[in-house]
Structure formats: C-alpha cells, structure tokens
KOLRO-803886 format. One line per field, with one value per residue: x, z, y of N, C-alpha, C, O in turn. Coordinates in steps of 0.001 Angstrom, whole numbers, plus 500000, padded with zeros to 6 digits. Each point is the difference from the previous one (the first is absolute). Layout:
<baros>
n.u: X,... $
n.w: Z,... $
n.v: Y,... $
ca.u: X,... $
ca.w: Z,... $
ca.v: Y,... $
c.u: X,... $
c.w: Z,... $
c.v: Y,... $
o.u: X,... $
o.w: Z,... $
o.v: Y,... $
</baros>
This chain:
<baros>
n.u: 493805,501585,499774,500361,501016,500476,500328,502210,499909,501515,499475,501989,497857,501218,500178,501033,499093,500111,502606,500261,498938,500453,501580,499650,499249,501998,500944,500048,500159,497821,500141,500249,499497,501576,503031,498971,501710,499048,501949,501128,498836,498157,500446,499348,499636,498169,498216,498359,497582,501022,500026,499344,502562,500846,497775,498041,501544,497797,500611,498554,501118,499466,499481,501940,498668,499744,501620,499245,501962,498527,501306,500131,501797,498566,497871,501793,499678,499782,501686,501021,500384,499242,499747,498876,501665,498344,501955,497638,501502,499962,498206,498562,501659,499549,497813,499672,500601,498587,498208,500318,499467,497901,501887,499807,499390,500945,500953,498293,501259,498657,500393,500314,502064,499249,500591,497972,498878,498347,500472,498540,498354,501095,498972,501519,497685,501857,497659,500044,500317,497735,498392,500006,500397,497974,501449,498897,499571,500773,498978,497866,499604,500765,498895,499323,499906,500679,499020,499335,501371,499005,497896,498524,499095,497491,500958,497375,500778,500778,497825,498102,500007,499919 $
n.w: 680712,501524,498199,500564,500022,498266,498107,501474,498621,500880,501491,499191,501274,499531,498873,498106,502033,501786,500315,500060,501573,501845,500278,501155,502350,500762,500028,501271,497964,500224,501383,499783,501391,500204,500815,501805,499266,502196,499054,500626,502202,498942,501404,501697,501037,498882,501386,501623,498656,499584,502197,498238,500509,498775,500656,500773,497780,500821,498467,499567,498751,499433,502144,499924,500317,502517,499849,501823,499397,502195,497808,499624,501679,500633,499760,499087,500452,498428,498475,501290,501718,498021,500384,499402,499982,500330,499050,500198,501381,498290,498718,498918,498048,498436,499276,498474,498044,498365,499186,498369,498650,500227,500189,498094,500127,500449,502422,501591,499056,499854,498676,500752,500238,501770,501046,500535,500372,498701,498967,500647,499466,497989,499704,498778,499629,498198,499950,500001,501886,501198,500165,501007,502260,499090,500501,498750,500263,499895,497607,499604,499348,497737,497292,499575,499158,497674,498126,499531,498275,498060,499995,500340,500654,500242,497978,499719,501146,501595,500834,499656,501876,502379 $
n.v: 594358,500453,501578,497442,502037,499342,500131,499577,501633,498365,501404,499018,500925,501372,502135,498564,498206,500957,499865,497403,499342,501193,498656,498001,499924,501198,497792,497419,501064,500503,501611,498178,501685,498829,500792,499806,498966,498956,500776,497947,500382,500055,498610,500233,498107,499554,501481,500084,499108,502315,498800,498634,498528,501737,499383,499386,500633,498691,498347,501529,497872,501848,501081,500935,498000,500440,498738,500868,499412,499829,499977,502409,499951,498175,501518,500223,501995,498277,500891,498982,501026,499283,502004,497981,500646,499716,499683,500404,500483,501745,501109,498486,500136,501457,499205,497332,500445,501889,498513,498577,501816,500643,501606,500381,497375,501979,499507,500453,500742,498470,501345,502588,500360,499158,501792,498658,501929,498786,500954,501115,499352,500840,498251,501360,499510,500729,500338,502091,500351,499914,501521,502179,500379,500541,501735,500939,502110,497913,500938,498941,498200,499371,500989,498557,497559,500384,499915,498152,498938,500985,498683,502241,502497,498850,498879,500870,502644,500901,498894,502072,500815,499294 $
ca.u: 501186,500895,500754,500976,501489,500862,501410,499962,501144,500409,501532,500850,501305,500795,498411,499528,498896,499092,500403,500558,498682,499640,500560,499695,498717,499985,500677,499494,498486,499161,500881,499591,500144,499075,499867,501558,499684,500704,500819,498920,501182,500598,500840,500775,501389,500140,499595,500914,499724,499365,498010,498641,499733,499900,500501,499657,499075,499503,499533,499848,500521,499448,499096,500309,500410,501334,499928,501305,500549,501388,500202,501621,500848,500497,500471,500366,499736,500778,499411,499751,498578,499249,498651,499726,498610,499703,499638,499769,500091,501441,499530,499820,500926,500608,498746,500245,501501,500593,499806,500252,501684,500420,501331,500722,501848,500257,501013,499443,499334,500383,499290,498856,500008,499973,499684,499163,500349,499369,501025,499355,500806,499259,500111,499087,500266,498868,499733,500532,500699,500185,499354,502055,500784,499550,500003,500708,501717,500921,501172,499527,499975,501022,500713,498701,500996,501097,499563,499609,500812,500719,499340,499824,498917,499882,499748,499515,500359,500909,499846,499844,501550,501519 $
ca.w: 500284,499586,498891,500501,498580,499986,500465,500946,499953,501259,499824,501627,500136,501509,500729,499153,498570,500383,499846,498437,499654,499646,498972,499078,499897,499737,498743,498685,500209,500464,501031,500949,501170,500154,501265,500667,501567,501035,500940,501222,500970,500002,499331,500235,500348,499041,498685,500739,499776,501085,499551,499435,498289,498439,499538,497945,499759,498653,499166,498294,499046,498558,499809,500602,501747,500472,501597,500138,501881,501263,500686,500446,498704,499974,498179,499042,498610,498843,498835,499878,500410,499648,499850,498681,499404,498185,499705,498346,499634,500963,500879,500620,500326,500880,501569,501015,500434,501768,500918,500775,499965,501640,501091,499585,499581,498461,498968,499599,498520,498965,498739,500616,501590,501454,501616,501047,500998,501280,499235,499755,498675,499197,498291,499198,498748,499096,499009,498412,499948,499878,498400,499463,500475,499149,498014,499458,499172,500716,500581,500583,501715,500520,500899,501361,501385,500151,500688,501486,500609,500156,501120,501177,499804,498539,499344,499452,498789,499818,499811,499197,499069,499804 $
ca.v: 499209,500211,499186,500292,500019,498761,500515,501184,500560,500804,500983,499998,501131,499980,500536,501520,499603,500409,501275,499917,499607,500931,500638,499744,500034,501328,500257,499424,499685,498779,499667,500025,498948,499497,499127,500315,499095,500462,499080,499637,499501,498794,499598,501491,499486,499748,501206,500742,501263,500318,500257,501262,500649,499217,498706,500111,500208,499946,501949,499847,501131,499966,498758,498901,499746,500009,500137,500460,499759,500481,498641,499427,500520,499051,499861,500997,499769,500339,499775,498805,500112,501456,500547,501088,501262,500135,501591,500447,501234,500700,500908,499077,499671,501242,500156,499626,500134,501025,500180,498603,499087,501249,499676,498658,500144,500519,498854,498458,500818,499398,499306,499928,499050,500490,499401,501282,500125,498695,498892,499013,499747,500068,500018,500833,499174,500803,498903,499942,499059,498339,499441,500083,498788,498788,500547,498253,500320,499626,501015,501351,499151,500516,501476,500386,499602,500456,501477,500135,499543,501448,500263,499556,500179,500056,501575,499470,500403,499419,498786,499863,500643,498755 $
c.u: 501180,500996,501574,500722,500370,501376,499723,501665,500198,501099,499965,500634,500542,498693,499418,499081,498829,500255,500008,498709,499502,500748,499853,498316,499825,500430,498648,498421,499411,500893,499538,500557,498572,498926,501265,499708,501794,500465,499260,501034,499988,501309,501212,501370,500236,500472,501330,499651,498769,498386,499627,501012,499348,500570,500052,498794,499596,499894,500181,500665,499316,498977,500953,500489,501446,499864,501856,499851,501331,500349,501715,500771,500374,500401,499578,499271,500657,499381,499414,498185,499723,498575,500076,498983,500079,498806,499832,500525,501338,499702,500000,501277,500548,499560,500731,501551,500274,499239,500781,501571,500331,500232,499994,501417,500157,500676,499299,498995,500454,498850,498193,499703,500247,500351,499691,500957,500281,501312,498701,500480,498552,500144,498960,500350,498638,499513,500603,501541,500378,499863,501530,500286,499509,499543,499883,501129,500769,501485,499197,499920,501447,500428,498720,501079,501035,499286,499421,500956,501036,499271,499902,498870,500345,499348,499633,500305,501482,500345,499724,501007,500618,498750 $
c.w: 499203,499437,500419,498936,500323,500220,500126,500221,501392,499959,501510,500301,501348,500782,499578,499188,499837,499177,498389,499793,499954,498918,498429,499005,499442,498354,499425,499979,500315,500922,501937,501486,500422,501374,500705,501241,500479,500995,501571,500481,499454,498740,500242,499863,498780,498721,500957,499994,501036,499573,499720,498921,499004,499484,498671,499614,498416,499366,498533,499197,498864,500119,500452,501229,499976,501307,500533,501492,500023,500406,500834,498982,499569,498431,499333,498302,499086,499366,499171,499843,499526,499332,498331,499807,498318,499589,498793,499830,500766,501305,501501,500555,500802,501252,500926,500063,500988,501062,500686,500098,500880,500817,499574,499704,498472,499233,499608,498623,499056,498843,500747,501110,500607,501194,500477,501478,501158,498608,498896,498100,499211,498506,500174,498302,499204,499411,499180,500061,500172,498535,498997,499970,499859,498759,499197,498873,501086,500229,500141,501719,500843,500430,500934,501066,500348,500630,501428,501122,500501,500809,501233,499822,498605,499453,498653,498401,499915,499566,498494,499003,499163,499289 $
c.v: 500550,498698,500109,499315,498544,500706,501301,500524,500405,500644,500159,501041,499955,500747,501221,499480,501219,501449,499578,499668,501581,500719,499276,500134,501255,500042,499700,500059,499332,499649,500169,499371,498839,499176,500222,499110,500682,499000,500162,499289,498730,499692,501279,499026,499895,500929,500880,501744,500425,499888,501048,500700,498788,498818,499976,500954,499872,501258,499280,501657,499822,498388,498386,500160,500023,499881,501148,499171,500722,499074,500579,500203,498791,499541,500960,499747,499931,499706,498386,500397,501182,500178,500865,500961,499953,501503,500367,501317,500186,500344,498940,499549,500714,500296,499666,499772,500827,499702,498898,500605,501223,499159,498442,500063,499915,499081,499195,500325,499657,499460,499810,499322,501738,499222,501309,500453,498996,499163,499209,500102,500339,500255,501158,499542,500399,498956,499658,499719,498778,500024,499915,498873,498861,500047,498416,500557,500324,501469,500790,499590,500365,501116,500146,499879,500889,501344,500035,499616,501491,500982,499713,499904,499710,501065,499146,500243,499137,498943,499880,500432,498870,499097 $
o.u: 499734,500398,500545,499828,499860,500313,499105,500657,499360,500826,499199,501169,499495,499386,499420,499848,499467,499056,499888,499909,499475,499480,500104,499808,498967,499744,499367,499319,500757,500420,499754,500488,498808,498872,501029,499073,500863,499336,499254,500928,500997,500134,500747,500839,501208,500786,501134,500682,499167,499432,500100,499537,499454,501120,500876,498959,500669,499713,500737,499808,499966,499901,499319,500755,500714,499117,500932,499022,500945,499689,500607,499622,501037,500906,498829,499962,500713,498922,499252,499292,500237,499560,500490,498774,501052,498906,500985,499367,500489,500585,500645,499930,500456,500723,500473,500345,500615,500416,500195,500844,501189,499377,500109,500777,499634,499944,500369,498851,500963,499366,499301,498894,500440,499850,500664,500890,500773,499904,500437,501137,498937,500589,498934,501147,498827,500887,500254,500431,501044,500718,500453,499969,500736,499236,500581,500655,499968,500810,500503,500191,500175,500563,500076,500457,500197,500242,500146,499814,500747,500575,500507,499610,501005,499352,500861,499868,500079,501076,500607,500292,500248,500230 $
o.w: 498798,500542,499952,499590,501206,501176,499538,500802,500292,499191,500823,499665,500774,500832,500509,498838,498893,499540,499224,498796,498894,499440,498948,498786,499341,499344,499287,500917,500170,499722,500566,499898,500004,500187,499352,500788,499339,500768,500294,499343,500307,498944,499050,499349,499859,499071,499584,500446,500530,498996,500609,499285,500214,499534,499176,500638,499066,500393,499732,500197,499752,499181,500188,500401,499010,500618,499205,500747,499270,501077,500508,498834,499363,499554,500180,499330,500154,500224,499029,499081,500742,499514,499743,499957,499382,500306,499262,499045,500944,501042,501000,501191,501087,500878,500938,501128,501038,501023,501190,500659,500255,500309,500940,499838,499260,498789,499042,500203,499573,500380,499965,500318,499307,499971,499981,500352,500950,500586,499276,499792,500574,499603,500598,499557,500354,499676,499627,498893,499620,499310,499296,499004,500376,499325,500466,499430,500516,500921,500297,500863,501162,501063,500598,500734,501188,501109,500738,501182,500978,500375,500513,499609,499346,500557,499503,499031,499074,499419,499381,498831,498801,499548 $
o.v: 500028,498969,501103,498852,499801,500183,500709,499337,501010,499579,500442,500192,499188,499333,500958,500378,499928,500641,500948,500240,500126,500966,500632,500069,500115,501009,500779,499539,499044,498876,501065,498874,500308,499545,500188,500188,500576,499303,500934,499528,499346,500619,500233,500623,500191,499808,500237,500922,499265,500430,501065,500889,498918,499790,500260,500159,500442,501131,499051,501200,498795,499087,498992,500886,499839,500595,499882,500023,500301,499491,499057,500116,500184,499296,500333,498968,500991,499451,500108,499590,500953,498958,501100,499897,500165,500475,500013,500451,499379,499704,500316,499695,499646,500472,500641,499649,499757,500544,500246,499393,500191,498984,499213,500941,499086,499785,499320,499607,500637,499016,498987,499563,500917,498779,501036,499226,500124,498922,499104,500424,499764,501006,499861,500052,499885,499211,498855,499676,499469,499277,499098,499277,499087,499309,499020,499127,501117,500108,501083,500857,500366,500262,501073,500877,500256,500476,500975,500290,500052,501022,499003,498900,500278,500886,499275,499253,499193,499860,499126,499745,499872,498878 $
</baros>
C-alpha cells in the first residue's frame, strides 16, 4: 500500500508541467516521476485542453511529493510562494544556484532567493546561516544580516568574515 503525504505542494503551470518536472527531477537526488494522468474529452468546455496532453504530473524531489498541473495561463507564480533548499556546503550552494537559476530572471536574486526559468521561486540557504542569524549575540546576528543582505548567491566564507 502506498503511503500518501498529507500535504502536497501543486505548481500551476500554463503546459510546461511535464517539461519543469523533468528538469527538476534532473537537479535533485532521490528524485523521481511518479505518475502522469491526461486530460480526456471530458470536461473539454471547462480545461479547453486537447485529449491525451498533460494534466498532472506526480513526481518527488529529494524524497518529497509534488504534484505539477496544466492547469492554463490563468495564474502565475511569485514569490509569496517559495521552496528552500538548505545546504551544508558551498559546494552544495553553488550545485544548485547554477542549476535552478539557468535562463532564470536575474533581477529576482536577492539574499539566496532565485526564480527558475518556469518563475517558480527558491531559497538556496547554507545551514549555517540560519545558525548566524539566531546567534544569541545580537551584533554577530546582525553583521550575518547585513552581509547577506549585500548578496545574491550566498557565500559561506563571506558570511564568516562579517
């Protein structure tokens, strides 16, 4: 019997679920598709999409479920809604910054945030700086803040610097 997630992250793309589920499954380890169902005449007045594409498809990143739909260009992603990655190493930071942030929008880079090619949004975030930023000496918490606040990709030497 398959163990079904209580919560379940969906991402609404206009009909590129199928093209951002293979591209993402390609970054993250333990990653997988899992299921792809397919729009069907019914409800055609409704969806308005042709039978037999991509409705939804399940797929797991690093072990957690996701569902992607074709749902239509009806909503857009922003940042309100984003995905952390927490990362013990540079090396780790760096992996996944070039791979998520190809043909992304450059403006949206700020203090380890990304938006992927698909708009979707992502904290790339080193452990060790939550640990900074809940320093209990309140001006080492601070230059953490100030220094990352002068970033895009974070940079772990940098952090220790300040």
């Amino acid at each position: 019997m398959q163990v079904v997630q209580k919560i379940t992250p969906c991402l609404w793309f206009d009909d590129q679920a199928e093209e951002a589920v293979e591209f993402y499954t390609t970054i993250f380890k333990n990653s997988k598709v899992v299921n792809i169902s397919r729009y069907g005449e019914a409800g055609h007045e409704v969806h308005g999409k042709p039978a037999g594409t991509v409705m939804t498809v399940a797929f797991e990143l690093a072990g957690q479920a996701f569902t992607a739909l074709n749902g239509g260009p009806t909503f857009k992603f922003n940042e309100a809604i984003s995905f952390q990655i927490m990362c013990e190493t540079q090396e780790e930071v760096d992996y996944y910054w070039e791979k998520l942030s190809e043909g992304g929008d450059e403006k949206a880079q700020q203090c380890g945030w990304l938006k992927d090619k698909y708009g979707v949004s992502w904290q790339v975030v080193p452990t060790i700086l939550l640990e900074m930023l809940n320093d209990s000496n309140f001006e080492k918490s601070q230059r953490a803040t100030e220094a990352m606040l002068q970033m895009k990709k974070i940079d772990i030497n940098r952090l220790k610097q300040a």
